[in-house]
C-alpha positions in Angstrom: 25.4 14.3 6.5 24.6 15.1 10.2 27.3 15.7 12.3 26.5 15.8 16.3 28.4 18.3 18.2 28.8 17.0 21.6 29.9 13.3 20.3 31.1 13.8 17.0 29.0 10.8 15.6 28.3 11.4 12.1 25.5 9.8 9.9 25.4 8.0 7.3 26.0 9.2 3.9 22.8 7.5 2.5 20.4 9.4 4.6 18.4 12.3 2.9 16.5 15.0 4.7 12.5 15.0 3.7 11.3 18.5 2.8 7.7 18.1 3.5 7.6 16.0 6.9 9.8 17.3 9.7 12.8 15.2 11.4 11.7 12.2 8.6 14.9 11.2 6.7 14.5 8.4 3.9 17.0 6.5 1.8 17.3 3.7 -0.8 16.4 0.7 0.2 19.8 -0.6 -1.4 21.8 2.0 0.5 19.8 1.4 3.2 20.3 -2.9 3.0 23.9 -1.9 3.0 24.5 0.2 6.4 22.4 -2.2 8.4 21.8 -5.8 7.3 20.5 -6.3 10.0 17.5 -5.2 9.0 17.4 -6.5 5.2 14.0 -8.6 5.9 12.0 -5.1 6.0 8.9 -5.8 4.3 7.2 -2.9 2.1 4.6 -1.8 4.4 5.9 -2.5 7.6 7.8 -0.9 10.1 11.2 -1.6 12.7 12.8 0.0 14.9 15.8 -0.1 16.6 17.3 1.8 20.0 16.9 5.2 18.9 15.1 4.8 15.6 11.9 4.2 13.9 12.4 2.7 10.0 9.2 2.5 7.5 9.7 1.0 3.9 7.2 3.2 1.9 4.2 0.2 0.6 3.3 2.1 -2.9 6.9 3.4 -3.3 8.9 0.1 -2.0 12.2 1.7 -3.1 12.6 4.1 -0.2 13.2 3.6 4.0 12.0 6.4 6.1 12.9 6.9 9.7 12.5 9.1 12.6 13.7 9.3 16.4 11.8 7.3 18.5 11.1 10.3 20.9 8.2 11.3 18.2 6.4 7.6 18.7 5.6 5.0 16.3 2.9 6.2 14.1 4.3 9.5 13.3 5.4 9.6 10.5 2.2 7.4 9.0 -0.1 10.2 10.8 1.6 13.2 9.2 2.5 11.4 5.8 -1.5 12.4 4.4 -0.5 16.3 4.7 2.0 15.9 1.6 0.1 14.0 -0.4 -2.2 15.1 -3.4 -5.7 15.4 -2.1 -8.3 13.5 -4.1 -12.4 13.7 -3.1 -14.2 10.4 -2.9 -17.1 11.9 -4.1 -18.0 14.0 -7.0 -18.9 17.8 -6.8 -22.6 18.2 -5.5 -24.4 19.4 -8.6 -27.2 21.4 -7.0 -24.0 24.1 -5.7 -23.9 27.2 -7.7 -21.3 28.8 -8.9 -20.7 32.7 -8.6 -21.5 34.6 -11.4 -19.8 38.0 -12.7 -16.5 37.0 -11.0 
C-alpha cells in the first residue's frame, strides 16, 4: 500500500507494484471490479482512464488491470510492455551462418 505524505491518501489494498515495468501497478480484475464499479464494463484489450489514471485489462491474460499516472501518456505502458516479454524470432536461423569452431 502507498501512502502519500503531503495528503495522507492511501491506496488501495488491491494494487500490486510490477517489477519489470516502472510506475505500472496491476490488480485482479475482481479486486479491481470491487474498488471502482464504475468501471466494471472494461473490456479485455481495451483501455480507461479516469482523472489521474490510465487502466489496461491485459487481452491474453484477462485476469489482471494495469494502470499508470496519466502524466506518462496513454500508450505507455503498451509501448514498454514488449521489453518483459519472452522474445521469439519470426524467422528461423539463416543456415548459411557458421558457427565458431574450437570454442
Amino acid at each position: 500500500m502507498r501512502v502519500c505524505p503531503k495528503c495522507g491518501f492511501v491506496d488501495p489494498p488491491c494494487w500490486r507494484q510490477n517489477r519489470w515495468i516502472s510506475y505500472v501497478d496491476y490488480a485482479r480484475v475482481e479486486d479491481f471490479w470491487e474498488q471502482y464499479p464504475a468501471m466494471v464494463d472494461i473490456q479485455p484489450g481495451h483501455e480507461t482512464s479516469d482523472e489521474y489514471n490510465y487502466y489496461y485489462r491485459g487481452r491474453r491474460n484477462p485476469y489482471y488491470v494495469y494502470r499508470w499516472p496519466k502524466v506518462l501518456g496513454p500508450r505507455y505502458y503498451t509501448r514498454s510492455r514488449h521489453l518483459t516479454e519472452r522474445h521469439v524470432p519470426r524467422n528461423p536461423p539463416d543456415q548459411s551462418q557458421t558457427t565458431m569452431k574450437g570454442w
